[in-house]
C-alpha positions in Angstrom: -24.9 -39.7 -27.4 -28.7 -40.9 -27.7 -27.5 -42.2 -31.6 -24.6 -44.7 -29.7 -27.2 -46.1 -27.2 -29.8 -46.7 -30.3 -27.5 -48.5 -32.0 -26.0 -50.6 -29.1 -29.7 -51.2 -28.5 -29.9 -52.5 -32.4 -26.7 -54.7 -32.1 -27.7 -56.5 -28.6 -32.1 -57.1 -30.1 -33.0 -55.1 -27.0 -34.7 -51.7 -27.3 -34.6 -51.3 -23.2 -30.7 -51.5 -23.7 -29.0 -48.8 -21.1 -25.3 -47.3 -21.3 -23.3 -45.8 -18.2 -20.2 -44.5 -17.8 -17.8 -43.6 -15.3 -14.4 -42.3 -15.3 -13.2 -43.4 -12.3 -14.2 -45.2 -9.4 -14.4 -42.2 -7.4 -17.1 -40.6 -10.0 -20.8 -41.4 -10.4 -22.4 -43.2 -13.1 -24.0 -41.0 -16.2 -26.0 -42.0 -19.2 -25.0 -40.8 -23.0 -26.3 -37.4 -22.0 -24.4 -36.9 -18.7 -27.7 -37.4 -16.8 -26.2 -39.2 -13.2 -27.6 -43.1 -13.1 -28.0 -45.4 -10.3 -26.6 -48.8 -11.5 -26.3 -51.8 -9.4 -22.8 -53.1 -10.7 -23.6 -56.8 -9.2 -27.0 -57.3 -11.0 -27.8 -60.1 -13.3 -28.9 -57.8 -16.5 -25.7 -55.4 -15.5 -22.0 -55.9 -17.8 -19.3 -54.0 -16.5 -15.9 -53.4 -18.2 -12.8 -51.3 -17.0 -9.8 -50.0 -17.9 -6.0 -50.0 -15.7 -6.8 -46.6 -15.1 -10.3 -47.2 -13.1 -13.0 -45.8 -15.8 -15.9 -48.2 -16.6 -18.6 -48.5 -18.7 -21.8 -50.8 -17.9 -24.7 -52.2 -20.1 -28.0 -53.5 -19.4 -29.4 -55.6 -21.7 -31.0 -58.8 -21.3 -29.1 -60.3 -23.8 -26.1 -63.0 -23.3 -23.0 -61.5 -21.4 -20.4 -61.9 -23.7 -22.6 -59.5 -26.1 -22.9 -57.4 -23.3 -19.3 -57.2 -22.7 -18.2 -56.3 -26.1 -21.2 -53.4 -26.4 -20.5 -52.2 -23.3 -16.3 -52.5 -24.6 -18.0 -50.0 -27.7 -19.4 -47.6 -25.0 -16.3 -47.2 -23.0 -13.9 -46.5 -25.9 -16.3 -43.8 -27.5 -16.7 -42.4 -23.7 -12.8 -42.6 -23.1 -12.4 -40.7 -26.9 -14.8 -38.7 -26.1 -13.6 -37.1 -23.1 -10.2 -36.7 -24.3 -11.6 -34.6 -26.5 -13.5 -32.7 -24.1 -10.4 -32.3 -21.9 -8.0 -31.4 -25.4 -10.2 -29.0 -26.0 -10.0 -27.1 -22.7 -6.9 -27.0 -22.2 -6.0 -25.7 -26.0 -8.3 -22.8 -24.8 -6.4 -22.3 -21.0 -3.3 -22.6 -22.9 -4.6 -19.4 -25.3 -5.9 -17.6 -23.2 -2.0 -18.0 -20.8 0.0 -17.6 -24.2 -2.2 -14.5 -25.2 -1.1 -13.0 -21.7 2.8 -13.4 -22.6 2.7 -12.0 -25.6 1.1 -9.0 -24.4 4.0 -9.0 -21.8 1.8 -8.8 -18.8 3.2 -8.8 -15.7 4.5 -12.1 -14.4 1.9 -11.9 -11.5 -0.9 -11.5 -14.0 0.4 -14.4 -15.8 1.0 -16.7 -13.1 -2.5 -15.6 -11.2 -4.4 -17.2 -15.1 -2.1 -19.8 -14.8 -3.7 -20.6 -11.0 -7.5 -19.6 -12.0 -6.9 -22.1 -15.2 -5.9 -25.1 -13.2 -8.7 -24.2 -10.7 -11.6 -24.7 -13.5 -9.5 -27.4 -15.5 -10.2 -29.8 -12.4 -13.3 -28.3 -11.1 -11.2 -27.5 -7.8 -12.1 -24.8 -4.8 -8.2 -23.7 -5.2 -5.0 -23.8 -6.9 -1.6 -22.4 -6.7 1.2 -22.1 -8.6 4.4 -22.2 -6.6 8.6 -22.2 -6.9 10.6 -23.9 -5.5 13.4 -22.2 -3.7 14.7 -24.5 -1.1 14.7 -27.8 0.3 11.5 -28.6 1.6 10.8 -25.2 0.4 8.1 -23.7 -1.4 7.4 -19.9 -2.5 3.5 -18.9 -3.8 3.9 -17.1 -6.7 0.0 -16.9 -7.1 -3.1 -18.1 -6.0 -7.0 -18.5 -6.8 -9.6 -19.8 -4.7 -13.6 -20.0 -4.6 -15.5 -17.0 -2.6 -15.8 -18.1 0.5 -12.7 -19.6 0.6 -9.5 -18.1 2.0 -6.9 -17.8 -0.8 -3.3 -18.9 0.1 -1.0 -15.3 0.9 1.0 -14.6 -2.6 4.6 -14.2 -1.5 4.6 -16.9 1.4 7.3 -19.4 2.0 5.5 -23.2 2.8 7.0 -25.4 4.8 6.7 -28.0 3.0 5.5 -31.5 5.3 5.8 -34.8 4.4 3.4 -36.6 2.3 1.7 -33.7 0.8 1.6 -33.3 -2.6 4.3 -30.3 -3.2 6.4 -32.5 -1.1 6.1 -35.2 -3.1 6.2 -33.6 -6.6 9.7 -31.8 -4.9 10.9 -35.3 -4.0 9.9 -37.4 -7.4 9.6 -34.6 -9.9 6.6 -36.6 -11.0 2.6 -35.7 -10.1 1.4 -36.7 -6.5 -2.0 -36.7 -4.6 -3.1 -36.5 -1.3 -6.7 -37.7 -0.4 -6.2 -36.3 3.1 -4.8 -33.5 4.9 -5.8 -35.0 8.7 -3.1 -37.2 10.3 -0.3 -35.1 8.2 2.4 -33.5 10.6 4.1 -29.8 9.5 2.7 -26.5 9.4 1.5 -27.3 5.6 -1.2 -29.6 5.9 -2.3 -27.5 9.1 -3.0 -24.8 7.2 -3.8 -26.0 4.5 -6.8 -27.3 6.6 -7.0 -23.8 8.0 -8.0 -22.4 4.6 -10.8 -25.5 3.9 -9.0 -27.7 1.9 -9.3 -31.2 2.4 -7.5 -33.1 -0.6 -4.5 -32.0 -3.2 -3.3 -32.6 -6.5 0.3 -31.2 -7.5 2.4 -31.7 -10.7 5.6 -30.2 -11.2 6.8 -27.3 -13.9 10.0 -28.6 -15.9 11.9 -24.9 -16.7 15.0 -26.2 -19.3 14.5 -29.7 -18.2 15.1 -28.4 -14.6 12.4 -29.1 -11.9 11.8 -25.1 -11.5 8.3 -25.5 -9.1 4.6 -26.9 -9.3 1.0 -26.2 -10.1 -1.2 -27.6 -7.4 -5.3 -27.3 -6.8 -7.1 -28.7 -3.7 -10.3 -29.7 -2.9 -12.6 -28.8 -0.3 -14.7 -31.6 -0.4 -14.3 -34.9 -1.6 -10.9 -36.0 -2.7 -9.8 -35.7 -6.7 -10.9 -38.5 -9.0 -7.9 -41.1 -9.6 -6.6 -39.6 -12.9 -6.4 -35.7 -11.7 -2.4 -35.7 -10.9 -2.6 -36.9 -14.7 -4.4 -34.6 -16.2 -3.0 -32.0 -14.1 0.5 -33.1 -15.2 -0.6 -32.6 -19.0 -1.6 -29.2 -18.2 1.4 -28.0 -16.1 3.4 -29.4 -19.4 1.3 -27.4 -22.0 1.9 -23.9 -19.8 5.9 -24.6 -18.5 6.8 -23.1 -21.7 4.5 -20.0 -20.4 5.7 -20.1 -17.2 9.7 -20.5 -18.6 9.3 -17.0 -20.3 7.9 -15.5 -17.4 10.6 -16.5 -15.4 12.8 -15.6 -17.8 11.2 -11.7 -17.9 11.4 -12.3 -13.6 15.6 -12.7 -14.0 16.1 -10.3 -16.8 13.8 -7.5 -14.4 15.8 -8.1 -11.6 19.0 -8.3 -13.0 18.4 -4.6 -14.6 17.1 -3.9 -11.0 20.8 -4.9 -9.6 22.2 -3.4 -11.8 20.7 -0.2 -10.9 21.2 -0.6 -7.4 24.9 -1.2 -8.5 25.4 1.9 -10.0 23.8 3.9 -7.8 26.1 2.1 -4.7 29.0 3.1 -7.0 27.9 6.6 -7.3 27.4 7.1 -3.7 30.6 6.0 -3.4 32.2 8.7 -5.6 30.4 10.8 -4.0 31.7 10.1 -0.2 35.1 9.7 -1.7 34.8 13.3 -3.8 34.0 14.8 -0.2 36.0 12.9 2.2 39.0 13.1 -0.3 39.3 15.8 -2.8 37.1 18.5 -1.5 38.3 18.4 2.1 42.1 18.8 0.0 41.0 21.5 -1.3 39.7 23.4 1.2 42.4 22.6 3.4 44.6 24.3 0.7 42.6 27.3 0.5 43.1 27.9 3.8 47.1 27.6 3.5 46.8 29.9 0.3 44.9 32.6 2.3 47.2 32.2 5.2 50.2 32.6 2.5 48.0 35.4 1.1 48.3 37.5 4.7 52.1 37.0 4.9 52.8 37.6 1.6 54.1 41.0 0.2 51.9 43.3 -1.8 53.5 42.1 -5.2 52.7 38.5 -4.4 49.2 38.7 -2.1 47.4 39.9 -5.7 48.5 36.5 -7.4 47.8 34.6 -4.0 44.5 36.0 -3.6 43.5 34.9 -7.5 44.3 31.3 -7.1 42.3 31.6 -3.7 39.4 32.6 -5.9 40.3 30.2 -9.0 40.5 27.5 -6.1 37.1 28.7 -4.6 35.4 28.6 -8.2 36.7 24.8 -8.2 35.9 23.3 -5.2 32.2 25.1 -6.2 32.4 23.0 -9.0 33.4 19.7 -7.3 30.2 20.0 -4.9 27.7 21.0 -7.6 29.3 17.7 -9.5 29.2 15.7 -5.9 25.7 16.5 -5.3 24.8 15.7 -8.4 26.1 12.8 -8.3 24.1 11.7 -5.1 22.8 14.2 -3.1 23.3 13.7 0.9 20.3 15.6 1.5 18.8 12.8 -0.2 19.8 9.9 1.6 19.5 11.9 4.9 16.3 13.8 4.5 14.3 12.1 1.7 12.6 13.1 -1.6 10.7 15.8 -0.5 13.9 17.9 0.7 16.0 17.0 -1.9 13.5 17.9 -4.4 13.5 21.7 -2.5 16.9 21.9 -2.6 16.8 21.0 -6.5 14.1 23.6 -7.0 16.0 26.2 -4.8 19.0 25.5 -7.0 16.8 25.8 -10.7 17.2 29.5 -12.5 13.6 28.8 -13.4 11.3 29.5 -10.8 10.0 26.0 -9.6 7.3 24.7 -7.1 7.2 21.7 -5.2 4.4 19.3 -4.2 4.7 15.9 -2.3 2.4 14.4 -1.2 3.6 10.3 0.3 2.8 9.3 3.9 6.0 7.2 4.2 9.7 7.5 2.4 10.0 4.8 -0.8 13.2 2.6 -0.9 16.5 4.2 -1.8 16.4 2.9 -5.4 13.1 4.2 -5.9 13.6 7.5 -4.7 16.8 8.4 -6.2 15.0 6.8 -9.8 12.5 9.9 -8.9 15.2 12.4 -8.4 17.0 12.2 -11.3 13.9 12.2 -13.4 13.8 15.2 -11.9 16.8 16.5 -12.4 17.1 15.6 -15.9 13.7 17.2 -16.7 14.7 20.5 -14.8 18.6 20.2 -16.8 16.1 20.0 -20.1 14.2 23.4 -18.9 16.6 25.1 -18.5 18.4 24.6 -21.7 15.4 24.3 -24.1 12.2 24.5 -23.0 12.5 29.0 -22.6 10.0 28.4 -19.5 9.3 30.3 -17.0 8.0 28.5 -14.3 8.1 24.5 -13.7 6.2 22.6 -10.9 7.1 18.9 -9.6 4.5 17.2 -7.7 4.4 13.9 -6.2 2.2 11.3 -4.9 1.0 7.9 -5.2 -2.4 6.5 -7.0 -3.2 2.8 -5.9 -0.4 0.9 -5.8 2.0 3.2 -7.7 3.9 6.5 -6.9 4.1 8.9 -9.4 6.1 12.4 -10.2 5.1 14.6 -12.7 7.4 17.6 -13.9 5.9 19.9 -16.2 6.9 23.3 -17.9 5.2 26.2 -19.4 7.8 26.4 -22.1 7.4 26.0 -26.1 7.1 21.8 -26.0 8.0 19.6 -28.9 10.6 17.5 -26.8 11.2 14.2 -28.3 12.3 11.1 -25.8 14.2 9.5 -28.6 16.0 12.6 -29.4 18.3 12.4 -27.1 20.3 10.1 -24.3 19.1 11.7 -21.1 15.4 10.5 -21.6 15.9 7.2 -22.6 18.5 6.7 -20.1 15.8 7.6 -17.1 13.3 5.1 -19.1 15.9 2.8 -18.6 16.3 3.2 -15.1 12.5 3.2 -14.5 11.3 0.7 -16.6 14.3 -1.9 -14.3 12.1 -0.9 -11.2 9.3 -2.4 -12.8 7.9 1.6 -13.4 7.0 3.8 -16.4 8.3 7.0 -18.2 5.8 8.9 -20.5 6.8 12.2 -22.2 3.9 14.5 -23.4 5.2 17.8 -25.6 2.7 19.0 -27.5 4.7 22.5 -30.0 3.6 25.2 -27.9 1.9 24.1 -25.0 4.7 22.8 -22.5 6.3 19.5 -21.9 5.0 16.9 -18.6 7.3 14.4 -18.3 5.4 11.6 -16.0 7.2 8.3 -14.4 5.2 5.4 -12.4 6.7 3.0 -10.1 5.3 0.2 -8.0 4.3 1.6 -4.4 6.5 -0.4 -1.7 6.9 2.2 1.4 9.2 2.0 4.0 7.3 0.8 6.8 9.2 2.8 10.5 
C-alpha cells in the first residue's frame, strides 16, 4: 500500500501527499496500511471522491484540485479492488470450511451452527442466526452464535416476527434489509432482541430451489452495520444456500424415514390389538365350547375332542408369542425395562438385564431398542452356541444406548443377513447408530445409539 501512496506522491510533485479511505460513511478513515486517520473532509489541501454506494477516498496534496481528484479517483478504485478481494477471499474460505462439513454429512445442526459462527466473523458482528421460515410472520432458529458475554438466541424457538426488523423485512421483500435500531420497534422480537444486547441487524434471505426457504441474520451490539453489510451479507447467504439446500434436503429425507417408522410401528400395534381383540379372543372362546363338547361327549368321541382342544391350545400359544412379538403390551404399558425382563424371561439362554434411564424415551425410541433386542437375542439363540447373554442400558450425554452381548463363538456379519440391516435401518431413521463387533471366538456386542429426548412426567 506504501508503493500506491509513493507513486501518487510522484504523479501530484508533492512528497507530503496523504491517501485515506473509507468504505462507507459509517467507517473511519485509514491510510494505505489500515492505520485509522483523522481527516478534515472540508479543508483546503483535502479532495474527496465517492462512490453511489458511500465509500470515499481523500488526498492531500497541495497541488491543483482537479489533480487531486483524479489521484484520489486512483486510490479509491485500488481500495474498492482491493477489498473485494479481501472480502472474495473470506468468503471462498467460510464457504470451504461449510462445504467440507456436508460432505462429511454432519449433522444438520453442526452445519447450520458454522453456517451462523461464519456470518458472525464475515461482518465482524456480536451475533448471528440462521433461521426458517415456517409461518407468516414466523420464524424458527435453527442455530445460533454469539460473543461470550452475550446471550445466544434459544435454538429451536419460534420468533414473532415485528414489523420493521430485518427478518420481517427479508420475509416480506425476499431481498436483504437492515435495521439501525431496535428502540421504538413494537412486537416481542425487537424486545428481546434488546434483551439479549443487540442493538442493530442485518438479514438476507436463503433461496432453497428458487423458493424463499429462510434467512441468515447477525446483529450488532454496538454501533449499527456499515451501509453495504445487508450486501455483503446477501453474497454470502447465496454462496452457502446450496449448503444449506442439502441440509435441508438430509432434514426431509430423516424425517420422512422417521414417519415412516412411526407408520409401521402404528400399523403393527394395530395388528396386534386386532390379533387379540379378534382372533385370540375366537379362539379361546372356542376352546371353551370344545371342552364343554368334550364333557358331554361319549368316550369314543371325548379322545378326538380333547386333541383338537390341545391342537387349538398349541395355536392360540402361537398367535400370542406372534402378537407379542409383534408389539408387546408390556411394552407400551410398562416400559423398556419390563419388557426387556419379560424378553429375557422368555430367552432359552440364560440372560441378565440392566437399565439404567431416569425417565421412559418416546414410543418410537423405545420400541427401536426392543427389537434390537429381540433380533440380537433371535440371533443367540440360533447361532451364536452361547450360554449366557446380558442387555444393559443407559444413556452417555445426550444419547441412550443398549448393548447386547454374548459369550458365544462370534464372527456375525451385519451384511450377512436382513435382520441386521433392517434394525440399522430403523435406527439410523431416529437419527441413532447400530455397530456390530464379532470378533471368531470371543462373542458378539451388538451396540445401538440414539439421541436422548426423555419423556418429561
Amino acid at each position: 500500500m506504501g508503493d500506491l501512496a509513493a507513486l501518487v506522491a510522484a504523479a501530484l510533485r508533492d512528497p507530503s501527499v496523504g491517501l485515506a479511505y473509507r468504505p462507507s460513511p459509517d467507517a473511519a478513515w485509514t491510510d494505505p496500511d489500515g492505520r485509522v486517520l483523522t481527516v478534515d473532509e472540508t479543508g483546503p489541501h483535502v479532495t474527496v471522491v465517492q462512490t453511489s454506494e458511500g465509500a470515499a477516498a481523500a488526498v492531500i496534496s497541495h497541488v491543483q484540485s482537479d489533480e487531486r481528484a483524479r489521484a484520489a479517483r486512483v486510490w479509491l478504485e485500488h481500495a474498492r479492488l482491493r477489498d473485494e478481494l479481501h472480502v472474495r477471499v473470506a468468503e471462498e474460505a467460510a464457504l470451504r470450511r461449510v462445504a467440507t462439513l456436508v460432505a462429511q454429512h454432519a449433522a444438520p445442526e453442526d452445519v447450520l451452527a458454522v453456517v451462523a459462527e461464519e456470518v458472525a466473523l464475515h461482518l465482524h458482528a456480536d451475533a448471528a442466526m440462521v433461521t426458517r421460515f415456517t409461518a407468516h410472520g414466523v420464524a424458527t432458529v435453527l442455530a445460533d452464535w454469539a460473543r461470550p458475554g452475550l446471550a445466544p438466541f434459544p435454538v429451536g424457538e419460534a420468533i414473532e416476527l415485528g414489523d420493521g426488523t430485518a427478518l420481517h423485512r427479508v420475509q416480506q421483500t425476499s431481498a436483504p434489509a437492515r435495521v439501525d435500531a431496535y428502540e421504538g420497534l413494537d412486537g416481542a422480537h425487537p424486545e428481546e432482541m434488546l434483551k439479549l444486547g443487540m442493538r442493530a441487524g442485518v438479514a438476507a434471505p436463503i433461496l432453497v430451489e428458487g423458493r424463499l426457504w429462510g434467512a441468515v441474520a447477525a446483529g450488532s451490539a454496538q454501533a449499527p452495520f456499515d451501509a453495504l453489510s445487508e450486501h455483503r451479507l446477501a453474497a454470502f447467504a447465496e454462496l452457502v444456500a446450496q449448503a444449506i439446500a442439502n441440509v435441508d434436503a438430509r432434514m426431509r429425507l430423516k424425517g420422512s424415514s422417521a414417519r415412516v417408522v412411526e407408520a409401521a410401528d402404528a400399523a403393527r400395534r394395530k395388528l396386534e390389538r386386532d390379533l387379540h381383540d379378534g382372533a385370540q379372543q375366537r379362539l379361546v372362546t372356542l376352546a371353551i365350547g370344545l371342552r364343554l363338547l368334550a364333557r358331554r361327549a361319549g368316550p369314543d368321541v371325548a379322545p378326538a375332542v380333547e386333541g383338537c382342544i390341545e391342537e387349538l391350545l398349541s395355536a392360540l400359544e402361537e398367535l400370542r408369542d406372534l402378537a407379542r412379538g409383534l408389539h408387546p403390551a408390556v411394552l407400551s404399558e410398562h416400559g423398556l425395562h419390563a419388557a426387556l425382563e419379560a424378553l429375557a424371561g422368555r430367552s432359552p439362554v440364560s440372560t441378565r438385564v440392566s437399565v439404567t434411564l431416569p425417565e421412559r424415551l418416546p414410543e418410537t425410541h423405545e420400541i427401536a431398542l426392543y427389537f434390537v433386542a429381540t433380533e440380537a437375542l433371535a440371533n443367540v439363540v440360533k447361532y451364536a452356541q452361547a450360554e449366557t447373554v446380558e442387555i444393559t442400558t443407559d444413556h452417555v450425554g445426550d444419547r441412550v444406548r443398549i448393548a447386547i452381548r454374548d459369550d458365544g463363538r462370534g464372527g456375525a456379519d451385519e451384511a450377512a443377513g436382513s435382520g441386521l440391516r433392517g434394525l440399522a435401518d430403523r435406527v439410523e431413521a431416529l437419527d441413532g447408530t447400530l455397530a456390530v463387533e464379532s470378533p471368531p471366538g470371543h462373542g458378539t456386542r451388538i451396540t445401538a445409539e440414539l439421541p436422548w429426548f426423555p419423556l418429561l412426567s
